[in-house]
C-alpha positions as CSV (number, residue, x, y, z in Angstrom):
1,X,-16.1,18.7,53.5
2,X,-17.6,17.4,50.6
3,X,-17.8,14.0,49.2
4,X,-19.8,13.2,45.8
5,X,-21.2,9.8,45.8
6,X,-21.5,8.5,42.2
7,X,-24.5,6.0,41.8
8,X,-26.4,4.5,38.0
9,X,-28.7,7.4,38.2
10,X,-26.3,10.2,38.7
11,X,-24.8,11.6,41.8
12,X,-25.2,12.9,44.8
13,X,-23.3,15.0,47.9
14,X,-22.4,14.2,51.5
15,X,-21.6,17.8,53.2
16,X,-20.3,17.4,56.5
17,X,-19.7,20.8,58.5
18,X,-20.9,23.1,61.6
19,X,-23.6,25.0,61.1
20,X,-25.0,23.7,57.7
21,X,-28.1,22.8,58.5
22,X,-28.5,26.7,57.9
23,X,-27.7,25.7,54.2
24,X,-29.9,22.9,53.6
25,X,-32.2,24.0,50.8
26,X,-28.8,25.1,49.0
27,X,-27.0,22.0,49.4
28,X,-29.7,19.9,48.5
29,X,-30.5,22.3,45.6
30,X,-34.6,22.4,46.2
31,X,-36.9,23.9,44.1
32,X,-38.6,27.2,45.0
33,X,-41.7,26.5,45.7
34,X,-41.6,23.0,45.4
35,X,-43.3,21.0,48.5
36,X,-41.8,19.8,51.1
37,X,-41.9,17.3,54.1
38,X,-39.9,17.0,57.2
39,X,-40.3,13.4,58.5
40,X,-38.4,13.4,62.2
41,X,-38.8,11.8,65.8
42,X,-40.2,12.6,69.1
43,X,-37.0,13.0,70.2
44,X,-35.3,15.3,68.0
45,X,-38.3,17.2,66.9
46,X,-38.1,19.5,70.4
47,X,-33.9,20.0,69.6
48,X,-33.6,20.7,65.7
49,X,-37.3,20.6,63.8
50,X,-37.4,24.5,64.0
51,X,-33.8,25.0,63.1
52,X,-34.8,23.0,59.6
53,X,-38.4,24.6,59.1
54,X,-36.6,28.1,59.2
55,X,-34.2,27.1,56.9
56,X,-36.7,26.3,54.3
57,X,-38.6,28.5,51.5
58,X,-42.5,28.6,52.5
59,X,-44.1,26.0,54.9
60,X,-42.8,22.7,55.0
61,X,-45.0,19.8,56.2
62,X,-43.8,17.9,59.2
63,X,-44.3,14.6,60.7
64,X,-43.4,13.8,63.6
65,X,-43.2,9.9,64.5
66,X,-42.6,7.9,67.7
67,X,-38.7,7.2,68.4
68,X,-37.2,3.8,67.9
69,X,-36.8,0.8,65.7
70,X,-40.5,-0.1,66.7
71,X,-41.2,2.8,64.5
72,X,-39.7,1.2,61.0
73,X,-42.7,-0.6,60.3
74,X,-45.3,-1.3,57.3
75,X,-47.6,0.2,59.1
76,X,-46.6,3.6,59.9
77,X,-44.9,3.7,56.4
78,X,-48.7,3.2,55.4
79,X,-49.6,6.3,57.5
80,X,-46.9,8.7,56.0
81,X,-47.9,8.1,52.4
82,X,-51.8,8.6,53.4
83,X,-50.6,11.5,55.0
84,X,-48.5,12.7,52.0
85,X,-51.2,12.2,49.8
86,X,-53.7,13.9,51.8
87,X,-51.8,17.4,52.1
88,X,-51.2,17.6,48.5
89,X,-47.3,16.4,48.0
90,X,-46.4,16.8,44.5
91,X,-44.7,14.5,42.4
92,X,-41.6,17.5,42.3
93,X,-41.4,17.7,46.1
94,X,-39.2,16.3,48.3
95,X,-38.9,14.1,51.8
96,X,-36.5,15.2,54.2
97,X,-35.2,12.6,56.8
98,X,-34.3,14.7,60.1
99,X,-32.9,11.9,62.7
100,X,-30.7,8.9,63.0
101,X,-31.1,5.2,61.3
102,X,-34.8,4.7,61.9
103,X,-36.2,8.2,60.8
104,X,-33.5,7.9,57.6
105,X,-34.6,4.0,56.5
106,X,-38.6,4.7,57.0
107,X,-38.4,8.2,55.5
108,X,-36.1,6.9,52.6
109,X,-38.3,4.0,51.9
110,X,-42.2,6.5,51.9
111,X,-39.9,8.6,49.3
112,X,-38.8,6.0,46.9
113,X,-42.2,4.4,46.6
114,X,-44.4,7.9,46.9
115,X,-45.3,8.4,43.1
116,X,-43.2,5.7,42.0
117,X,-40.0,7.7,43.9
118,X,-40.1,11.2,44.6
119,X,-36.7,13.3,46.1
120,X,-35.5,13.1,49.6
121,X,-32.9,14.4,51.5
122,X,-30.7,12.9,54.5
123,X,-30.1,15.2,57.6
124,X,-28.5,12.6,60.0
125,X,-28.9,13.5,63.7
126,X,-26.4,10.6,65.1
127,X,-23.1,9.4,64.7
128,X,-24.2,5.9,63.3
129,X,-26.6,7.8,60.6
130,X,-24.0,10.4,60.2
131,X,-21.2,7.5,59.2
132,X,-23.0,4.6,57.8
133,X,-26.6,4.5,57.5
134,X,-27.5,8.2,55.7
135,X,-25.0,7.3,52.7
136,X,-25.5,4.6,50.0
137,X,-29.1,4.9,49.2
138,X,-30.9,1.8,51.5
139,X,-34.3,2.4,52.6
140,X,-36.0,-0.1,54.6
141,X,-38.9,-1.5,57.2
142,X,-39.1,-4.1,59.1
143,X,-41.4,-7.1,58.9
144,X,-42.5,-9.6,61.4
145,X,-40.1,-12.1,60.3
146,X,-37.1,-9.7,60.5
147,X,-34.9,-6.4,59.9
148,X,-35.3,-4.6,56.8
149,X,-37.5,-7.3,54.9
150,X,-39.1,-4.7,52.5
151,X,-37.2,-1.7,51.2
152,X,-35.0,-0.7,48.1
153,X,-31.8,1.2,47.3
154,X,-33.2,4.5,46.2
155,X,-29.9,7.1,46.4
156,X,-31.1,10.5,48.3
157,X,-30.8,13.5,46.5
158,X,-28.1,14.8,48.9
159,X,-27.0,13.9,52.6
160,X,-26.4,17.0,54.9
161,X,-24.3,16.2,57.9
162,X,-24.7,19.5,60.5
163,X,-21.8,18.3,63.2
164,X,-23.3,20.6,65.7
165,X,-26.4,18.7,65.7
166,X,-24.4,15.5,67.1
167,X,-24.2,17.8,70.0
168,X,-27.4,16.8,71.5
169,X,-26.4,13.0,71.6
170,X,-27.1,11.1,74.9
171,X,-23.9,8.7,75.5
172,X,-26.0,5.6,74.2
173,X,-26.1,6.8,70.8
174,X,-23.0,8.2,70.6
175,X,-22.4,4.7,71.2
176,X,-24.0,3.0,68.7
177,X,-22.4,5.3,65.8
178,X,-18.6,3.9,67.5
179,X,-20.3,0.0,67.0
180,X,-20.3,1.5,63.2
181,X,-17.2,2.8,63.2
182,X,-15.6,-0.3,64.9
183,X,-17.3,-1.9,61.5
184,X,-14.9,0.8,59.4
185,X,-11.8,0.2,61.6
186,X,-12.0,-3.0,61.2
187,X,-12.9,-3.3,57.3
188,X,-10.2,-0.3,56.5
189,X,-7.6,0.1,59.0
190,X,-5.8,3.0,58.7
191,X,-6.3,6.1,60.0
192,X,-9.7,5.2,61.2
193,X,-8.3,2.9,63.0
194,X,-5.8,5.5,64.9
195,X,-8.5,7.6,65.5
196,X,-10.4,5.0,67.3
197,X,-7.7,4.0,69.2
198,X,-6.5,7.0,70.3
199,X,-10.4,8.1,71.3
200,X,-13.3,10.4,69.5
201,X,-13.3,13.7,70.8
202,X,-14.5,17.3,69.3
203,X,-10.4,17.9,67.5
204,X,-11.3,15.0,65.1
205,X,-14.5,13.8,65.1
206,X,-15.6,15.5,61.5
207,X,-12.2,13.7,60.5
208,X,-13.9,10.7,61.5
209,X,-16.9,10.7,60.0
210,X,-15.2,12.0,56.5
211,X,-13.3,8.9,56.5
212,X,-15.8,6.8,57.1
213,X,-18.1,8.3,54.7
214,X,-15.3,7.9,52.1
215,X,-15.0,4.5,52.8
216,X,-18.2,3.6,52.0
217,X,-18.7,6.0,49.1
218,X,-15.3,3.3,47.1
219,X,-17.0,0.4,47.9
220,X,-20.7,1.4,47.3
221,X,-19.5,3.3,43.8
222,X,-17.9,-0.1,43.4
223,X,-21.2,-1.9,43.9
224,X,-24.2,-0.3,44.0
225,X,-26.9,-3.0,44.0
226,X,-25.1,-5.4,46.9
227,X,-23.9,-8.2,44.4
228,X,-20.0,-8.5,45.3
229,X,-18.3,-6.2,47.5
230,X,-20.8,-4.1,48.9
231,X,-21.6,-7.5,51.2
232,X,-18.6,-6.2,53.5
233,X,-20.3,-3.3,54.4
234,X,-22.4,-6.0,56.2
235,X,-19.4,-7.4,58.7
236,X,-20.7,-7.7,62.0
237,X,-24.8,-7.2,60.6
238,X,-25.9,-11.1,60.2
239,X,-24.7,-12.0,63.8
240,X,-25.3,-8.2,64.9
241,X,-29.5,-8.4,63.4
242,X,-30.1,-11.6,64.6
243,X,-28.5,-10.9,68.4
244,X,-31.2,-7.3,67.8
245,X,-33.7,-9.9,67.2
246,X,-33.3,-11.9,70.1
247,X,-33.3,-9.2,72.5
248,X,-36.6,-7.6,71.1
249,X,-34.7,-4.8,70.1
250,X,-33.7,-4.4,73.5
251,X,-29.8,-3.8,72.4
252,X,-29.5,-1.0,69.7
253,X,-28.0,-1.6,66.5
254,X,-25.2,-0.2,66.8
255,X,-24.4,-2.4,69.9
256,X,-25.5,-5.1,68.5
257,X,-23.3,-4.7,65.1
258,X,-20.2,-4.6,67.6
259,X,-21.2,-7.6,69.3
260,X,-21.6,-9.5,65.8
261,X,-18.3,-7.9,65.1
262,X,-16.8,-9.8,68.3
263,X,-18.5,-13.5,67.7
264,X,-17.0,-13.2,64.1
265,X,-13.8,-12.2,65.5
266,X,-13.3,-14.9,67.7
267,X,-14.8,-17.6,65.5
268,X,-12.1,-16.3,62.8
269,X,-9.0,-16.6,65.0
270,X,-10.5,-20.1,66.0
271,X,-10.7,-20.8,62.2
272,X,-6.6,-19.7,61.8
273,X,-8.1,-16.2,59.5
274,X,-7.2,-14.0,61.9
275,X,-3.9,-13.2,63.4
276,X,-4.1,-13.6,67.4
277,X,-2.8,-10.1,67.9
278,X,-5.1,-8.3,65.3
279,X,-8.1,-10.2,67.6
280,X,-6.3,-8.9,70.7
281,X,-5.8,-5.4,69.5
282,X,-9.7,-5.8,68.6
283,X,-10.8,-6.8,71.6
284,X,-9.2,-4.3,73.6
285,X,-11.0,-1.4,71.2
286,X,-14.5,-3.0,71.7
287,X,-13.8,-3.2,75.3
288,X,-12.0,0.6,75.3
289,X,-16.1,1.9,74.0
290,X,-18.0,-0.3,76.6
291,X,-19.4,-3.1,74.5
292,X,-20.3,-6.2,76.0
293,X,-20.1,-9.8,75.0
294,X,-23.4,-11.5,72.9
295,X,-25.1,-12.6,76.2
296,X,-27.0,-15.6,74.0
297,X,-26.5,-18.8,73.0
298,X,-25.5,-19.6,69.0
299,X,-28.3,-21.7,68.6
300,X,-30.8,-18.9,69.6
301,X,-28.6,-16.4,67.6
302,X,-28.6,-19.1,64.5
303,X,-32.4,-19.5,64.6
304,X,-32.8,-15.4,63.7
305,X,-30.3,-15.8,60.9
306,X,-32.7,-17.9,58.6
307,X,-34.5,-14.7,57.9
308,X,-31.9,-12.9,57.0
309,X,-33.0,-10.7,53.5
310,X,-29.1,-11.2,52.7
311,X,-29.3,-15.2,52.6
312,X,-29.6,-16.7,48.4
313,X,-29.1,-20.2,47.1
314,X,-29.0,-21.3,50.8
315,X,-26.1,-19.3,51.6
316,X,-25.3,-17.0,53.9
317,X,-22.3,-14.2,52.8
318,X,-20.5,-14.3,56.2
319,X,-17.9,-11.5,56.4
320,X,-14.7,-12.9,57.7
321,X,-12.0,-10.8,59.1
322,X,-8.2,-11.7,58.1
323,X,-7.1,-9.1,60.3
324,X,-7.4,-5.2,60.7
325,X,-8.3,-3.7,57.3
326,X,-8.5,-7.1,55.4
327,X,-11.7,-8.0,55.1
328,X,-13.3,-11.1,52.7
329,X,-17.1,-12.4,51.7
330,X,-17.7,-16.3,52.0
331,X,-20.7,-17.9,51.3
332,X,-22.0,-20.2,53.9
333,X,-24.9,-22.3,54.8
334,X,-27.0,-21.9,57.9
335,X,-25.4,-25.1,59.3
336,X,-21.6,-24.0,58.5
337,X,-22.3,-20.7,59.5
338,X,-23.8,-22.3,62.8
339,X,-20.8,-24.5,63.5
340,X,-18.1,-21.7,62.3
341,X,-19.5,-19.7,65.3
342,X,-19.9,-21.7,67.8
């Protein structure tokens, strides 16, 4: 399957299929002879970094970082670009991202500011980066004060989804890709919604992720720079970052994002947005995929939530749900957003 995602400086594919990895130089159209680096993790590195090198023409660099959102730092952003630098990356090269949400934000960012932005290519080794996080074009890093503080949208020069990769998932990261998909379920309806309900398995999980990488491609084509309606792709993220933040990252995100899903769930059926049964019905999905309730207080949610990068003129775009696959953005304070939660 292929999806184009338009963006202001041209387009790019999303090629979702088994065995394509295979195909990678192809899809993603690189130069002969062009350099190249692999940026990956110390857990995927053992299970697919060889795959990739063979796959490419001559010998690609490769880095191989620590695992985790510990990783997606200034710092080690710092080291890659040294480290770029110092083996002779050219201004025509190109970054691939081999991994899942961490290894696509940091590798993303180190491309877009390498040389003022150099090419990079997505290969998403989990369900979350597979579905949400490897399409659209946001690179990030973390700062002290919060998730994704520094970082640009900087649109890959393709996204190469090799299902058989997803293989290798432990059951915690498969999931935090169904926390994403919860997200699409509950912004679209539909049939991501039936598949959800009925259960992920191998007869329709490319289905899955095509649908969910179509669903982002309408509303990112709609909005590429995050000023209207791209701010729904955030439902669940402002509670779901600031409950990461809290736990000192000891949630994932994708948990996390379901959780923030649930505590804007119930305060919307509280508020009369949301129809009882759609909260039901949502409740019973959450608790069909093993998420658990926010264990924390709103207060000690709330305080994370001041350093949220999405927060202008004082305001907070909350996402409220008015039930399955209607979806709205409404600007709140702190304080409202504080006391519509609680």
């Amino acid at each position: 399957m292929r999806t184009d995602i338009r963006t202001s400086t041209g387009s790019y594919p999303v090629v979702t299929g088994h065995g394509i990895i295979a195909k990678v130089a192809e899809i993603a159209e690189l130069k002969k002879g062009a350099c190249v680096a692999v940026i990956t993790d110390d857990n995927v590195a053992p299970l697919h970094l060889d795959k990739l090198l063979s796959a490419l023409p001559g010998d690609a660099l490769h880095y191989v970082i620590p695992h985790g959102e510990k990783s997606k730092n200034w710092s080690l952003a710092g080291e890659l670009l040294e480290k770029l630098a110092e083996d002779g990356m050219c201004r025509d090269g190109a970054v691939i991202a081999l991994g899942g949400g961490v290894v696509g934000d940091l590798a993303g960012f180190v491309a877009s500011v390498y040389m003022r932005g150099i090419d990079y290519v997505q290969v998403p080794t989990t369900l979350l980066a597979a579905i949400d996080s490897s399409v659209g074009g946001k690179t990030a890093v973390d700062l002290k004060a919060g998730k994704n503080l520094a970082g640009r949208i900087f649109p890959p020069k393709a996204v190469v989804c090799d299902i058989d990769l997803l293989s290798t998932l432990p059951k915690s990261e498969w999931k935090c890709g169904f926390g994403e998909a919860v997200k699409y379920a509950v912004l679209d309806g539909g049939e991501i919604l039936d598949i959800m309900r009925a259960g992920v398995d191998e007869s329709n999980l490319e289905r899955l992720i095509d649908l969910c990488v179509q669903s982002k491609r309408r509303i990112v084509e709609a909005d590429e720079n995050e000023k209207g309606e791209r701010r729904l792709l955030n439902l669940g993220h402002t509670v779901g970052h600031a409950i990461e933040t809290e736990s000192a990252l000891g949630f994932p995100h994708g948990v996390c994002v379901a959780m923030g899903i649930k505590v804007m769930a119930r305060a919307c059926v509280s508020a009369g947005y949301m129809p009882k049964e759609d909260y039901i019905s949502l409740s019973a999905l959450l608790q069909k995929y093993g998420f658990p309730e926010c264990p924390y207080s709103v207060r000690a949610v709330a305080a994370h939530i001041a350093h949220d990068k999405k927060i202008a003129d004082g305001k907070v775009n909350a996402v409220i749900i008015r039930g399955l696959g209607k979806c709205e953005v409404m600007p709140m304070t702190l304080k409202e957003l504080e006391d519509f939660v609680s």
